[in-house]
C-alpha positions as MATLAB code, in Angstrom:
seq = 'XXXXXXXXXXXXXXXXXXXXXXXXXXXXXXXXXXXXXXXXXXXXXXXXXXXXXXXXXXXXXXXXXXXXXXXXXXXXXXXXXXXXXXXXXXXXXXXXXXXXXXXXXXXXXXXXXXXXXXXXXXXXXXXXXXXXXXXXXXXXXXXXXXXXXXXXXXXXXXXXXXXXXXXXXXXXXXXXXXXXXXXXXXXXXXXXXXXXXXXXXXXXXXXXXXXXXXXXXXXXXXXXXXXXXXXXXXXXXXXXXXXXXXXXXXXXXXXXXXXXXXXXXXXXXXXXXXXXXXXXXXXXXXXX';
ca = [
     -35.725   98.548   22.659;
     -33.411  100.026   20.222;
     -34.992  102.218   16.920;
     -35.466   99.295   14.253;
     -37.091   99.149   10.836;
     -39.718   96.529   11.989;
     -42.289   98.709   13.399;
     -45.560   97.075   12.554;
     -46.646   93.926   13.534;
     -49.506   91.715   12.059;
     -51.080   89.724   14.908;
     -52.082   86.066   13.788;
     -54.457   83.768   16.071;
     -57.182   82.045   16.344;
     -60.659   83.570   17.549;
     -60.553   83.431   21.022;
     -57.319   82.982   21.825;
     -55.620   85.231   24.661;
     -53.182   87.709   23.061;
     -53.623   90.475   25.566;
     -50.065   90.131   26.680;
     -49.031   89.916   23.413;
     -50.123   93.235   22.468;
     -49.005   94.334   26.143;
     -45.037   93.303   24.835;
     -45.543   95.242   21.536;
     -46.635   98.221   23.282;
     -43.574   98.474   25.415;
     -41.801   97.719   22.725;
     -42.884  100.384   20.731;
     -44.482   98.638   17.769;
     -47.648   99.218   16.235;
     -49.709   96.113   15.723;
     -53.183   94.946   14.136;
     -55.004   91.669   14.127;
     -58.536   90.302   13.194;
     -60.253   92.502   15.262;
     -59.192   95.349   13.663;
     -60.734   94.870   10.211;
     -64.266   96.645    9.256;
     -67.005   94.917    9.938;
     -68.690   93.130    7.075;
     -65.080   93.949    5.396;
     -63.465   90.871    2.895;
     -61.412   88.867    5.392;
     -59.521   87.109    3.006;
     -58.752   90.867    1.476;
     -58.122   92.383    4.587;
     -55.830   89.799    5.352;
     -53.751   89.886    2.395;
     -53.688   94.226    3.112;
     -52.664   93.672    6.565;
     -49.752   91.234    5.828;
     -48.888   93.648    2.940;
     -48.448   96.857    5.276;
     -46.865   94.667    7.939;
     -42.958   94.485    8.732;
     -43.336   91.235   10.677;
     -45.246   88.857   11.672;
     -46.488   87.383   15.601;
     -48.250   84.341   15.068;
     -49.946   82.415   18.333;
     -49.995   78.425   17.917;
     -53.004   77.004   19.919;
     -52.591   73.550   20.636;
     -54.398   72.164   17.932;
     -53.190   73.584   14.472;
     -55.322   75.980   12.735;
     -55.498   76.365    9.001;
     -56.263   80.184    9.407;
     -52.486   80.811   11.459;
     -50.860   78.405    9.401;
     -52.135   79.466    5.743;
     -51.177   83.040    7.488;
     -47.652   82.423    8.222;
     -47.401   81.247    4.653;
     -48.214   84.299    3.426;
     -46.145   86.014    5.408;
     -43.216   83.647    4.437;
     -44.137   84.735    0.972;
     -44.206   87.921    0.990;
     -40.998   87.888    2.561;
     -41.662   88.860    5.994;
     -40.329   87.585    9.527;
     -42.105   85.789   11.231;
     -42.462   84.591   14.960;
     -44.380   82.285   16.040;
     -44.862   81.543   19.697;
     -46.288   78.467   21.687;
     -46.255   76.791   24.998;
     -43.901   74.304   25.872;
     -46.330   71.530   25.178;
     -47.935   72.680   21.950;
     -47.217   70.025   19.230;
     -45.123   72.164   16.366;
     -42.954   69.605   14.653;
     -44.195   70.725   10.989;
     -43.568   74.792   11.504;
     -41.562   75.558    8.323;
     -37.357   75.742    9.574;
     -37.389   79.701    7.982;
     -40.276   80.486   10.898;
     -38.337   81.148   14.557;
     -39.994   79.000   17.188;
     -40.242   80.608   20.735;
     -41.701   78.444   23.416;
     -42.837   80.522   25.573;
     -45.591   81.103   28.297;
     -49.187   83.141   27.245;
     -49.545   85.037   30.389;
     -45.536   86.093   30.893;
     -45.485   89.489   29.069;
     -41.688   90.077   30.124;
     -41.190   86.844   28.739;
     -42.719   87.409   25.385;
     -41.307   91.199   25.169;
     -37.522   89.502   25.562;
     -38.449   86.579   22.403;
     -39.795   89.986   20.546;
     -36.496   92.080   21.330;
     -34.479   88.998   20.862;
     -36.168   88.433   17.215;
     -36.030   91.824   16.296;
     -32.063   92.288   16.516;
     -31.990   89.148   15.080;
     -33.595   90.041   11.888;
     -31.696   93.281   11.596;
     -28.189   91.927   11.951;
     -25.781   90.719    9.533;
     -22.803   89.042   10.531;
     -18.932   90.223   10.780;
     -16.284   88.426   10.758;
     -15.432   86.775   14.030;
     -11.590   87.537   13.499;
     -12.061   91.229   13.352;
     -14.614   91.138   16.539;
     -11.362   89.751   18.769;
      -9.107   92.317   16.989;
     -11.623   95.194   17.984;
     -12.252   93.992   21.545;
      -8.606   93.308   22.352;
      -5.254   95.580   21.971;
      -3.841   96.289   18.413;
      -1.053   93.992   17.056;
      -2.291   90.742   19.057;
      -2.577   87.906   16.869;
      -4.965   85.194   17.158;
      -3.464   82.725   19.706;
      -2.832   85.197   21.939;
      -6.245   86.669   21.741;
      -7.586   83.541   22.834;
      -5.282   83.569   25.911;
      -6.548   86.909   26.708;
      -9.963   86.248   26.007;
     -10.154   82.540   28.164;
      -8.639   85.276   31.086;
     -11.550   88.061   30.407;
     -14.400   88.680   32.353;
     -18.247   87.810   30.962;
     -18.593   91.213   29.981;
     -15.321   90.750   27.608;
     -16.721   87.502   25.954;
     -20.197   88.470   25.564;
     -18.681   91.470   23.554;
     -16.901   89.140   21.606;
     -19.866   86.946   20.924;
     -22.192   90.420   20.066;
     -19.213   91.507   17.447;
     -18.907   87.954   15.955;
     -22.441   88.817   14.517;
     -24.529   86.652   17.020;
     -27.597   88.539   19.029;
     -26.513   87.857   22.902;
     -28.810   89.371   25.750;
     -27.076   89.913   28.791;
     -28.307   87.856   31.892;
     -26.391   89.310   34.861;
     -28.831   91.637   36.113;
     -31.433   89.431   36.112;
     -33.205   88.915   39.769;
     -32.554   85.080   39.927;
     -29.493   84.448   38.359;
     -28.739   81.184   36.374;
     -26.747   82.540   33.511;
     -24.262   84.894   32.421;
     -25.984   85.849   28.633;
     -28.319   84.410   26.280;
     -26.994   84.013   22.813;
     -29.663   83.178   19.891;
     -27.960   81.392   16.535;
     -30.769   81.244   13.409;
     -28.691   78.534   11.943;
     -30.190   76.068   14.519;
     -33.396   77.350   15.350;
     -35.234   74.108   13.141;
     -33.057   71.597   15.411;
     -31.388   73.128   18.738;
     -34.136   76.190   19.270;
     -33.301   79.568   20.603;
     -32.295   80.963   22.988;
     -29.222   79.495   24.002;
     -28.302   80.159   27.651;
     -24.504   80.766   28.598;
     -22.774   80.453   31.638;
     -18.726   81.045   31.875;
     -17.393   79.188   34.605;
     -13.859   78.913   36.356;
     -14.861   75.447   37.737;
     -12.115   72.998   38.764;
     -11.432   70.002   36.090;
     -12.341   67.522   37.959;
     -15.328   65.847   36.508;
     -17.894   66.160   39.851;
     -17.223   69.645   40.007;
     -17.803   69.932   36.004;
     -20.696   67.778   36.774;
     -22.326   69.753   38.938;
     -22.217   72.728   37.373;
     -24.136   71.002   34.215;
     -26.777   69.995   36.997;
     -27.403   73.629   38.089;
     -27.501   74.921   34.290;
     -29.964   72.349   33.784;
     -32.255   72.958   36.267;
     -32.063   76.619   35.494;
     -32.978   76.441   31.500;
     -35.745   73.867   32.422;
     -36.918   76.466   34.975;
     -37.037   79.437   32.223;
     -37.815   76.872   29.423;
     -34.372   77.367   27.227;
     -33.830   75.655   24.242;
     -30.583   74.823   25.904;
     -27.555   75.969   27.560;
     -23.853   75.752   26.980;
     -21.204   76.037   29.677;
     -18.323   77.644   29.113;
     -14.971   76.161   31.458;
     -12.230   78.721   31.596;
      -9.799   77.153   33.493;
      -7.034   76.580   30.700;
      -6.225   73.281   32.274;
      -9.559   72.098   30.816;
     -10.113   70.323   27.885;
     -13.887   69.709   27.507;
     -16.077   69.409   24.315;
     -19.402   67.184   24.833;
     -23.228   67.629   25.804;
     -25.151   66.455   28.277;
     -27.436   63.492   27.162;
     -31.286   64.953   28.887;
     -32.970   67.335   27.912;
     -32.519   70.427   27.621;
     -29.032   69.818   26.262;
     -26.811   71.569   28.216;
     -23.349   71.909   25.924;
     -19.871   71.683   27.235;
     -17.090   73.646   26.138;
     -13.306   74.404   27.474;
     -13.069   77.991   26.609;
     -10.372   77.933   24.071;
     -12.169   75.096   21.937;
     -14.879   77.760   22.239;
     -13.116   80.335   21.138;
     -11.723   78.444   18.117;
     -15.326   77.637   16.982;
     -16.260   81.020   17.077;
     -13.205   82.409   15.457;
     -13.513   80.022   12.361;
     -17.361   79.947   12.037;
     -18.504   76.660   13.199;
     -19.887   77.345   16.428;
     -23.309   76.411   14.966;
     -21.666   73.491   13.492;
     -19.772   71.799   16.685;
     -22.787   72.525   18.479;
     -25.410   70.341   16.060;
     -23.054   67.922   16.102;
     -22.991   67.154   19.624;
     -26.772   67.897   19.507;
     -26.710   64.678   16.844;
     -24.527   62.399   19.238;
     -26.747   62.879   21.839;
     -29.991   62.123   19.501;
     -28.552   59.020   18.423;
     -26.872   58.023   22.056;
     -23.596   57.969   20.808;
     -21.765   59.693   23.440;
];
């Protein structure tokens, strides 16, 4: 992981609960961390929680699956005190009332790598301020090329190309190619819709046909494969210019479908996060 300014973490759970692998992901990452366990015996808990949260640049909180008044009056804190906070859970842990501010990763207790990537992921995303989306295509692509034609360049580029363009839009994107099993190309992760979509995002560019079976099937395959690694949802990228395609699958997990320069449009303007709740919505309310 990259040098960052969040270097100490504040461990929330409840007694009992497994964070071994937790602590495991924080180690590799680099990052010191403390929980309950670490306070002086016969200390103040109430006190030496308030210290702890104080000296902390972040917070890890673990949601059992029964809420606990300890974690939750914890992350308040935290959110008071101004500092991030990530709370993780398993898929099936009931966490409809965590605050929209709080990032949400549903993720598995036992899968360290898993839990190191939501750390990395949450890290970067913290730390980053956005840019401009029309000066990331002017830096990736050739001086003097104007807009339109970026976007014919771009729809012709390789992943690589467009997951450059997504970094230097100001969105955190983790690249997926090297990954044993392969599903997707990258991973983006937008804050704007962690309350209602969820992060991360998987992303797979495509040079499919337009015909609808072969568009079809492709959705099936992206499916299966953010079910499999528990993705908020995925969005699938057709760059065959012939294409016109903007619409979401209507199962879970939502599998978005762009044509690439309707993509590229979003992103260019700003309402990627936009276009995408809005399908999200359609598909809530069965009006595709």
């Amino acid at each position: 992981m990259t040098k960052s300014r969040l270097k100490n973490c504040f461990i929330s759970s409840t007694f009992g609960t497994d964070t071994s692998n937790l602590r495991k992901a924080l180690d590799r990452a680099g990052i010191k961390w403390v929980d309950f366990t670490s306070f002086e015996v016969g200390s103040d808990l109430s006190k030496a929680i308030r210290n702890a949260l104080g000296k902390a640049d972040f917070v890890c909180a673990v949601l059992g699956r029964e809420p606990n008044l300890s974690v939750m009056f914890e992350m308040g804190m935290a959110t008071g005190l101004r500092k991030p906070v990530l709370a993780l859970a398993a898929p099936d842990v009931e966490a409809s009332k965590i605050p929209a501010n709080i990032v949400l990763i549903r993720t598995i207790a036992d899968d360290a790598d898993e839990i190191f990537f939501s750390i990395e992921m949450f890290i970067k995303n913290a730390e980053t301020s956005k840019v401009s989306a029309r000066r990331a295509s002017r830096k990736i692509l050739p001086q003097g090329v104007g807009i339109g034609k970026s976007h014919r360049l771009l729809a012709l580029a390789s992943e690589k190309a467009l997951l450059e363009f997504i970094r230097e839009a100001g969105f955190i994107a983790s690249d997926l190619t090297d990954d044993l099993v392969h599903g997707a190309d990258f991973a983006i992760w937008i804050s704007e819709l962690q309350s209602q979509i969820g992060n991360p995002i998987l992303v797979e560019v495509k040079r499919a046909s337009s015909s609808q079976p072969r568009i079809q099937e492709e959705v099936r395959k992206l499916q299966a494969f953010a079910e499999k690694s528990k993705a908020a949802a995925a969005l699938l990228i057709i760059s065959n210019p012939n294409t016109t395609l903007f619409t979401v699958s209507p199962s879970l997990p939502l599998v978005f479908q762009f044509d690439i320069h309707t993509f590229l449009d979003a992103v260019v303007l700003g309402e990627l996060p936009t276009q995408l709740l809005k399908l999200r919505n359609l598909a809530a309310h069965g009006q595709l």
